[in-house]
N, C-alpha and C positions, 0 to 999 in steps of 0.2 A: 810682737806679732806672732799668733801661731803658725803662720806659712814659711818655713823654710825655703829658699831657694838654693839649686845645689848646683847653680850652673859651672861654677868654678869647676867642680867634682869631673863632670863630664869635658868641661874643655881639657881638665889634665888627660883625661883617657884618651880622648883623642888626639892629645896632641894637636892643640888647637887655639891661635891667639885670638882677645876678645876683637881686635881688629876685624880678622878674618873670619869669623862669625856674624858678626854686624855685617861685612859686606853680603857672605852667602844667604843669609836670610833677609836683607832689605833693610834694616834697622840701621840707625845712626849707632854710634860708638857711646855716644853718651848717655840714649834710652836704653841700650844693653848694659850701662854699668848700674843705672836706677833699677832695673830690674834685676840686675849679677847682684846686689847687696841690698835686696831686699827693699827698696824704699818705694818703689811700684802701688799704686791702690789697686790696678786693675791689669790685666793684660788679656789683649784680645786673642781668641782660640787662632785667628789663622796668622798670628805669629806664635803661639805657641806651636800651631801643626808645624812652622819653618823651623823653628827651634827643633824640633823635635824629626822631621826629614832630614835636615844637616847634620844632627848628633847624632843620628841613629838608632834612637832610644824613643821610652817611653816618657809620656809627660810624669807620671809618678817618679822618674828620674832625675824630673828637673823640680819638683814640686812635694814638699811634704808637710806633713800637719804636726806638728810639737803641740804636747799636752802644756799648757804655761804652769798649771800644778806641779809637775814635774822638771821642767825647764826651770822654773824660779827656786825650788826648793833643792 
């Protein structure tokens, strides 16, 4: 899949377990791990806006686009 997710990235900076993420944004623990490693088809903006008011960051923080030309080669 070209979409990276880099939520791991950001729970280390923060100092942050996937538990207590899930809790502060409203999500279950185990559609935060479909989405922490990628296997997500979709995710709706106003959990990503939660994702992203708890982390303190931007969604491009949590979110990025890998070329598969480059990724595979």
């Amino acid at each position: 899949m070209p979409i990276a997710v880099d939520i791991d990235v950001m729970l280390a900076k923060r100092k942050m377990s996937v538990g207590e993420l899930a809790d502060r944004v409203g999500i279950t623990p185990a559609n935060l791990a479909v989405l922490k490693n990628g296997r997500a088809k979709a995710v709706r903006f106003s959990t990503l806006a939660a994702l992203c008011e708890v982390l303190e960051c931007q969604p491009g923080d949590l979110l990025r686009w890998e070329n598969q030309d480059v990724a595979d080669g």
